[in-house]
C-alpha positions as CSV (number, residue, x, y, z in Angstrom):
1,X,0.0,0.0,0.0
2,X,1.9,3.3,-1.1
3,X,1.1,6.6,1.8
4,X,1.8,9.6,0.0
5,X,2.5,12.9,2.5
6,X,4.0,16.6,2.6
7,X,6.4,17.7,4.7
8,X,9.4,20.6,4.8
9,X,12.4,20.6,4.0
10,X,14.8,22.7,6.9
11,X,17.6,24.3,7.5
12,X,21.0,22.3,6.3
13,X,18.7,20.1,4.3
14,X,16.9,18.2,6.9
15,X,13.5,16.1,6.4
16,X,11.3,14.8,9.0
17,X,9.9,11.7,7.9
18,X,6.3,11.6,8.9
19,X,4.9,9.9,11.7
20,X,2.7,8.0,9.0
21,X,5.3,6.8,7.4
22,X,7.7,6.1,10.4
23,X,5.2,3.5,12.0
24,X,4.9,1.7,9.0
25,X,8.3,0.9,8.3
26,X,10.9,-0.7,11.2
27,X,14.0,0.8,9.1
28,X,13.0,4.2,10.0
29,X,14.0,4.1,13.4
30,X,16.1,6.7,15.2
31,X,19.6,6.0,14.2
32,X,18.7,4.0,11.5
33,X,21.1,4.1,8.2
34,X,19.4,4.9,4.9
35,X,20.4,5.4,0.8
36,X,19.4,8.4,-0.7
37,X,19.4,8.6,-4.1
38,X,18.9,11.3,-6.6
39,X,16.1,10.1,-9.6
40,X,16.0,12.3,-12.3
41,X,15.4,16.0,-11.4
42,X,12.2,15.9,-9.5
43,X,12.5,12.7,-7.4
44,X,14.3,11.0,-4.2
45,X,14.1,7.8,-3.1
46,X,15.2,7.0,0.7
47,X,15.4,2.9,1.3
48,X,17.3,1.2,4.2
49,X,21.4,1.0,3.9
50,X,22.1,-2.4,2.5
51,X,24.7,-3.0,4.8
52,X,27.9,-5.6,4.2
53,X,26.4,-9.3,4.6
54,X,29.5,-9.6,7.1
55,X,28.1,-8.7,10.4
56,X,30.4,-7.8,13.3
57,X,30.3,-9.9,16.2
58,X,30.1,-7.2,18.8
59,X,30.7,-9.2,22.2
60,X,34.0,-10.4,20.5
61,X,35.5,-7.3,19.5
62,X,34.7,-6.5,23.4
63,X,36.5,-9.4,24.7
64,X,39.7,-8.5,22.6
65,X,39.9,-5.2,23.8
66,X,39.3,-6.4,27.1
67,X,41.9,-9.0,26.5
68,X,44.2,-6.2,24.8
69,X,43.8,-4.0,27.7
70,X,44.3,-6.4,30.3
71,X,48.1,-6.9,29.4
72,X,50.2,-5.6,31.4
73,X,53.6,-3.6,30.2
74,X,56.6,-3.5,31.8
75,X,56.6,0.8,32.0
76,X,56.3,2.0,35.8
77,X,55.9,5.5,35.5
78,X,53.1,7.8,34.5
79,X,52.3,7.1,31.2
80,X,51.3,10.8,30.7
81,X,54.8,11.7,31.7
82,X,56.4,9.2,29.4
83,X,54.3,10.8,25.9
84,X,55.4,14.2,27.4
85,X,58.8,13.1,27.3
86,X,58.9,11.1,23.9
87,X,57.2,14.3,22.1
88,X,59.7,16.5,23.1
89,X,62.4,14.4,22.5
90,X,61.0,14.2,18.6
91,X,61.1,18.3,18.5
């Protein structure tokens, strides 16, 4: 079933996709990536991001930096002191 509706287009080029439309359609969600594509010179067509088919395994990449992070070095002073001390030693 196609909606059809008016809305404005503000400052820096933003549109507010109606309500109407929003409830319709899960991809609209805040945050939600979408395509926009220029169709001749009257028409747009916004459609959900087709993303990579390669999904990222989120709790994973936690664990590594968890894992990264939870190595220990050998370096006993501040660390803050250290960078201090290397950048002026590059000048």
């Amino acid at each position: 079933m196609q909606l059809q509706t008016t809305t404005i287009v503000r400052n820096r080029g933003q549109l507010t996709i109606p309500e109407s439309i929003r409830d319709r359609l899960e991809w609209t969600a805040p945050g939600s990536v979408v395509t926009v594509a220029q169709v001749g010179v009257d028409k747009i067509i916004i459609k959900p991001h087709a993303a990579d088919k390669k999904r990222v395994d989120w709790n994973k990449l936690w664990r590594n930096i968890e894992l990264a992070r939870s190595h220990k070095g050998t370096y006993a002073g501040s660390l803050s002191r250290f960078i201090a001390a290397d950048r002026e030693s590059r000048r």
